[in-house]
C-alpha positions, -999 to 999 in steps of 0.1 A, spaced: 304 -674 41 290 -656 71 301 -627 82 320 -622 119 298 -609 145 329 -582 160 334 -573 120 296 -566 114 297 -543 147 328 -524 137 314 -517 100 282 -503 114 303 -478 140 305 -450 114 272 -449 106 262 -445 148 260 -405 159 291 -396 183 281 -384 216 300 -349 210 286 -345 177 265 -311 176 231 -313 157 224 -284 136 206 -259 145 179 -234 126 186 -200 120 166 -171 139 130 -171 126 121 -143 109 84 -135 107 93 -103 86 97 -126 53 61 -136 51 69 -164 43 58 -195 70 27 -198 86 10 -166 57 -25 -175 66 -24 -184 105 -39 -158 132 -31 -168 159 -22 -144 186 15 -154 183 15 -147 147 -4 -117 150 22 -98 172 55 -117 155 37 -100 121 28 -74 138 67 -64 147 77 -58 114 55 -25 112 85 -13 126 114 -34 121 106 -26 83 119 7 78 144 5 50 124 -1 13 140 -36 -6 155 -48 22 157 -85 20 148 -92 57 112 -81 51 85 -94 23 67 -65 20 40 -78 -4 33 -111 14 31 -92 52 6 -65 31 -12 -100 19 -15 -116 55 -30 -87 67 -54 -78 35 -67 -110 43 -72 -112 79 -108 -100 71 -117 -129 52 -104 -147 79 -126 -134 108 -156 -134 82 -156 -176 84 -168 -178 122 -206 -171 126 -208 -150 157 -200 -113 170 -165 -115 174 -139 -80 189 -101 -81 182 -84 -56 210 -49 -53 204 -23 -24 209 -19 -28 172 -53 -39 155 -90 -33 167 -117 -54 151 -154 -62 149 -171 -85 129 -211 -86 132 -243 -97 114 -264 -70 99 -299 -72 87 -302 -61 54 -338 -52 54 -331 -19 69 -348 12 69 -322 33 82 -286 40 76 -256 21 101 -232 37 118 -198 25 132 -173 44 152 -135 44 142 -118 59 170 -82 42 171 -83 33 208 -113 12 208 -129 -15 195 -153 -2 162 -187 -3 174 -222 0 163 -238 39 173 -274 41 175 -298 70 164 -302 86 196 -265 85 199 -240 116 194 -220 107 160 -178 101 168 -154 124 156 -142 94 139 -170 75 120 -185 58 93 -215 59 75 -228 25 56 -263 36 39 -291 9 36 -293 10 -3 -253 -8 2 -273 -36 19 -305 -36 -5 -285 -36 -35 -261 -68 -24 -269 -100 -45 -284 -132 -32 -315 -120 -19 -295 -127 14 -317 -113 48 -282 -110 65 -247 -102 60 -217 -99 76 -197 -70 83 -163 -63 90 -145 -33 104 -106 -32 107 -85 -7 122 -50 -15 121 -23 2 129 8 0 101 35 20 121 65 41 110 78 9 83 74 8 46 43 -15 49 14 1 36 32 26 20 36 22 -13 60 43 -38 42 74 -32 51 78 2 85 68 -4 101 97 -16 113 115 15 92 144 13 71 147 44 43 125 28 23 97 51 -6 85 66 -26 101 88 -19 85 123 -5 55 104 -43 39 107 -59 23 75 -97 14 82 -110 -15 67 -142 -28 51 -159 -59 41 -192 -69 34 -203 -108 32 -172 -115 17 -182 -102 -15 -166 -77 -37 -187 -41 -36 -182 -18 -58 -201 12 -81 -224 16 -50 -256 40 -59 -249 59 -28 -215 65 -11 -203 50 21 -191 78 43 -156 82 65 -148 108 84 -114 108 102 -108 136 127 -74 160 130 -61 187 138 -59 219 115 -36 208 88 -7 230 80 -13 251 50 14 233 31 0 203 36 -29 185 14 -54 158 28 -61 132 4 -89 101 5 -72 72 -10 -80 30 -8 -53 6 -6 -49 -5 -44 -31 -41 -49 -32 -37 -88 -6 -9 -85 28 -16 -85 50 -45 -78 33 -47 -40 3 -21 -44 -3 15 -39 -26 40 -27 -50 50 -53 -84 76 -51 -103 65 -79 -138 66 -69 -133 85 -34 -140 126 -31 -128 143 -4 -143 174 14 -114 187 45 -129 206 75 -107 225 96 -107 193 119 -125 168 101 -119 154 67 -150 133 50 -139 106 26 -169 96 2 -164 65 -17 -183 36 -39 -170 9 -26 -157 -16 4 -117 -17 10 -89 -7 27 -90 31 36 -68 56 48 -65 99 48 -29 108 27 -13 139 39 12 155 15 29 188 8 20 211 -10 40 241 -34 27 278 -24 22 297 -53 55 319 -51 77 287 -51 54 274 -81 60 307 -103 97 304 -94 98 266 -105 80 281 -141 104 307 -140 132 283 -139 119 259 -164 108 286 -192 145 297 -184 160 263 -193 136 258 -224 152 290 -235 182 285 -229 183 249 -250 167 262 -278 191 289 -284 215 262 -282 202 240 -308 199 270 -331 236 277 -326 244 242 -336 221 239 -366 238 269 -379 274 258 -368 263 226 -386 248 243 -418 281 264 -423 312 238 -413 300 209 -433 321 201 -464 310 212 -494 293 184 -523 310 183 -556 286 187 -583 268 160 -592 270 140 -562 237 130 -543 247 134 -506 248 106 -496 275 100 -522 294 132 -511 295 115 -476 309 83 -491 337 100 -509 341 129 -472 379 118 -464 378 101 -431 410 123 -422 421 157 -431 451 159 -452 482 177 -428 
């Protein structure tokens, strides 16, 4: 039997959307979680990621992803590498340059790092940077592939006052950071470098550190830890009174630790106090050998002691 035309439309009224019904809406993006659009560089992504260098102040807070915002920005590098010309990235917050480099060189490159401009190449005849780097020729003789040129990339980013970039050693509240808050980073051809014959050369410029403080050459590690750490393996450090030259053998993430450092009077206070407490427990743990050796019930004869514990009442008689 068919169905009435007025009964059909009245069954299929529910399933129409009201006019005042309110569709629902998204929440507030937040580019702090890492966890939409990880490997897009856009310049809109680059400053919404670029916000959470700040906005990420408090360490485990679940608004912020701190190892996948550390992971888009490891691999902006490898991202820049995949064009084939000369490219410059000139923001407040990252400076860039990405060039090919004959590897049939006779002479060492050299690449400023100041933190307000772009990195660029500096010639022979040029004065050296306060803040510079050294890339020696046998890097670029010694790469595999027989390749006549490479890519390089050079990466100075800024990672703010947040936790990113700062790993659990910095995260103790004791004065520790980064110098400026810049890492410098390096890439070669896309290719992992390390164990170079020779040593590639940073020097980041400062003032006269204070004489509590310690300068330290370290490379961003991502082994480390849950999200990485800072690590020196394979970088020496020689401090200037306004220099500091980081040696190291092999291509990464960089950056100059400062940290604070015990004076000697406060270190032979702390030994003091510690040889103090180890004295104090020991004569301790004497008294209660003794105390234990003397107040223990005596063993009938002819018991084994682990007998005499057995038949130890588990009450004293009143």
């Amino acid at each position: 039997m068919a169905m009435p035309r007025g009964l059909g439309a009245l069954l299929l009224l529910p399933l129409l959307p009201t006019s005042g019904q309110e569709k629902p809406t998204e929440g507030p993006r937040n580019p702090c979680l890492g966890s939409n659009n990880m490997y897009e560089y856009d310049i809109f992504n680059l400053n919404d990621r670029a916000s959470c260098f700040t906005k990420c102040r408090q360490s485990g807070s679940d608004s912020c992803n701190v190892e996948n915002l550390q992971r888009y920005w490891l691999n902006y590098e490898a991202h820049l590498m995949k064009e084939g010309l000369t490219q410059k990235v000139n923001t407040s917050f990252l400076k860039a340059l990405v060039q090919n480099l004959s590897t049939n060189t006779a002479e060492d490159f050299y690449f400023s790092l100041e933190p307000s401009q772009v990195p660029r190449q500096v010639m022979k005849d040029e004065d050296k940077p306060p803040d510079r780097v050294r890339l020696p020729k046998s890097l670029f003789q010694s790469l595999p592939g027989n390749r006549s040129v490479v890519r390089l990339a050079i990466t100075i980013l800024d990672i703010g006052p947040g936790t990113l970039f700062k790993g659990p050693r910095l995260g103790l509240g004791d004065g520790s950071g980064v110098l400026n808050n810049h890492l410098v980073g390096l890439s070669v051809g896309q290719m992992r470098v390390t164990k170079l014959a020779e040593p590639l050369e940073i020097v980041f410029s400062h003032q006269r550190p204070p004489p509590n403080m310690t300068l330290t050459c370290v490379f961003w590690d991502v082994t480390k830890g849950p999200t990485g750490d800072w690590a020196s393996e394979g970088c020496s450090t020689e401090v200037r009174p306004e220099e500091t030259v980081c040696c190291c053998d092999h291509l990464t993430f960089f950056a100059l630790l400062l940290r604070p450092t015990l004076d000697q009077s406060t270190v032979h206070i702390l030994t003091r106090i510690s040889q103090a407490g180890c004295g104090v427990s020991m004569i301790f743990l004497a008294l209660t050998i003794i105390l234990y050796a003397f107040l223990r019930p005596a063993c009938p004869d002819g018991h084994r002691h682990w007998e005499c514990q057995q038949l130890r009442p588990l009450h004293h008689p009143r």
